[in-house]
N, C-alpha and C positions, 0 to 999 in steps of 0.2 A: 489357833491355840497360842496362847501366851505363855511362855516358860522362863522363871529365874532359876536358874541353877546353881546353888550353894556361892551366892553371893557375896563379896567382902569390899566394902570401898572406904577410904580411907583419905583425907582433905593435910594429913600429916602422918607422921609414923606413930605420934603419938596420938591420933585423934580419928579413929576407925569410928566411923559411923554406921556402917551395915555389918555386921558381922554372921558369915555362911547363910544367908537366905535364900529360902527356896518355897517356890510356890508354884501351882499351876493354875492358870482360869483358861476355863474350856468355852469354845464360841457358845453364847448364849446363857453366861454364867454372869452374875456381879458382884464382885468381889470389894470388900470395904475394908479399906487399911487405916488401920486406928492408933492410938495412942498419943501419950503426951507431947506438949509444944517439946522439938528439938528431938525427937525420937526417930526423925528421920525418914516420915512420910515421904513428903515433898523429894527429899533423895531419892527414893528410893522410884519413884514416878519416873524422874528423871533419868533414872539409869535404864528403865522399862522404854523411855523416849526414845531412848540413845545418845541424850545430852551426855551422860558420864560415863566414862570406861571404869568397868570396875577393875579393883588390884588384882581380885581370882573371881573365877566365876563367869557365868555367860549367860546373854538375855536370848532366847531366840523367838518368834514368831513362825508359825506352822512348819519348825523342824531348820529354819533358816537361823544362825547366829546372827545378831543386826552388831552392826560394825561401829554405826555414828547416826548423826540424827537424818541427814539425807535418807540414807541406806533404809531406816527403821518408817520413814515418809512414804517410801519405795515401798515398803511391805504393809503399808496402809495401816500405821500407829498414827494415829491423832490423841493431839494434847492439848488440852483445857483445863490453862495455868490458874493457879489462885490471884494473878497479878494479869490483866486480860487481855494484855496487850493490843489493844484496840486503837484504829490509828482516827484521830480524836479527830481531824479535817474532813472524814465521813460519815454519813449516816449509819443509823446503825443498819440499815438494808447493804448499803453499800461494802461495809464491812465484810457482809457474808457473801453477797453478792464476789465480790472480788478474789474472796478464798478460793469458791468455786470455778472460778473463772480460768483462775491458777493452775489448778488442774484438768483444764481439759473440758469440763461443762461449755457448752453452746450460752448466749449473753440471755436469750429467753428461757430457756430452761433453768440457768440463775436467779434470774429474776421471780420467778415459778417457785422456785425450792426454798431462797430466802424468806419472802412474804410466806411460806409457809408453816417453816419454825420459827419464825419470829412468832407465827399468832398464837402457835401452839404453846408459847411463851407467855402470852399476855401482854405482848410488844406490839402491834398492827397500829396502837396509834402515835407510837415511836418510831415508827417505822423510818421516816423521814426526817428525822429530828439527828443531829450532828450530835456526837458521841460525847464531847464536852458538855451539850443541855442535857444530858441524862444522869441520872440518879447514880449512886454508886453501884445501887441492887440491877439498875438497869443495865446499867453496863456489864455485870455480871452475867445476868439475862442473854443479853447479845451474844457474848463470849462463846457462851456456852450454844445458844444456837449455831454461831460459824462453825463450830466443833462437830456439832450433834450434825450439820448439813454436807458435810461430810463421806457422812457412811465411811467411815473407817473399821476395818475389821478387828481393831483392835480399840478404846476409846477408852482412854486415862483423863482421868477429871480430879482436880486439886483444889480440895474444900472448895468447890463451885455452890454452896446454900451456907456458905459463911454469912454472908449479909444478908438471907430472906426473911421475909416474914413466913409464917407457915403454909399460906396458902400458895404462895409463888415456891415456897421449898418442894412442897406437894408435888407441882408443876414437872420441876427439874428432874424430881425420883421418879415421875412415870414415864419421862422422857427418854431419862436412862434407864429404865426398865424396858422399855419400847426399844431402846437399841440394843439391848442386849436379846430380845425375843425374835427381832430379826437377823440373829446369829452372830454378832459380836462379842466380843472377851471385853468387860468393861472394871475399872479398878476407879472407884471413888477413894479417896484419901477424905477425913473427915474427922472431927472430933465431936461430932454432934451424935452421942447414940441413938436418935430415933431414924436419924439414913443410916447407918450402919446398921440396924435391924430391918431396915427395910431392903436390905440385899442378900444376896443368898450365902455368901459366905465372910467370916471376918477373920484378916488377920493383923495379930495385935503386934507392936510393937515397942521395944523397951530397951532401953541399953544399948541398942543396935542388933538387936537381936529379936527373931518373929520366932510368935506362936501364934497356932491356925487356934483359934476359939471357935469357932463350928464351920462347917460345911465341907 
């Protein structure tokens, strides 16, 4: 379980970006955080990361407060950025390949898992292809499988169908549906209303301030 607790962060004294948010996403929920460019999505992911310390307030995951972004790693948050940080000298198998790797996966069981979400992507004939020959949407694709290949009990994704076409957006929503029904707490950030109705819950954002719109 994912928890903000009456949230506040602030980039200046003048320039509070979150102000008291508070939400919960329970494992096997998808929660879709909405509103205008500069509203503070993207923060507020971040602070769910553990990239941001907030001014007041506290992130924690199943009852533990996360301290920093190691700490929030440790309790199994995964983040898949809007910016994909994909390291461009590798395939896009390798990519994912290597995340897992990171953590403790055996090199065939890698290999096994990546060629898996990549196809479920519509990536198998990218597979091989260095991060640089790939499309933008592609690369966005990849990201988001390193992410999803994971199995993070927690799975924050930032405008990850900003650049799809529909039937690749399609892809990505059942993907993170599919991680969310094998019991992860999952938060899409998104300005596109048709993935924001396609999750179970939406909260909106404005001013720096949230309200739950359903669920």
């Amino acid at each position: 379980m994912l928890t903000v607790d009456d949230v506040t962060l602030a980039y200046a004294v003048d320039a509070v970006v979150l102000r008291d948010v508070s939400v919960v996403v329970e494992p096997g929920r998808l929660l879709a955080v909405t509103g205008p460019s500069g509203a503070g999505k993207t923060t507020l992911l971040w602070v769910m990361a553990g990239l941001l310390r907030p001014r007041h307030g506290r992130v924690a995951v199943g009852g533990t407060p996360l301290r920093d972004r190691d700490h929030a790693v440790g309790c199994g948050v995964v983040l898949i950025p809007q910016d994909n940080g994909l390291a461009a000298i590798l395939t896009a198998q390798e990519n994912v390949q290597v995340a897992l790797i990171a953590t403790g996966v055996g090199a065939r069981e890698a290999h096994r898992a990546s060629a898996d979400t990549l196809a479920r992507l519509g990536l198998s004939g990218q597979a091989d292809q260095l991060v640089e020959e790939l499309s933008g949407g592609q690369q966005q694709r990849t990201a988001i499988a390193r992410g999803v290949a994971l199995r993070g009990d927690v799975v924050l994704a930032d405008e990850v169908t900003s650049e799809l076409d529909a039937a690749n957006r399609q892809r990505v929503l059942d993907l993170l549906c599919d991680e969310a029904r094998r019991g992860a707490a999952v938060v899409l950030a998104t300005h596109d209303p048709d993935a924001a109705a396609a999750c179970d819950a939406e909260l909106h954002l404005a001013d720096g301030r949230a309200v739950m719109v359903r669920g």
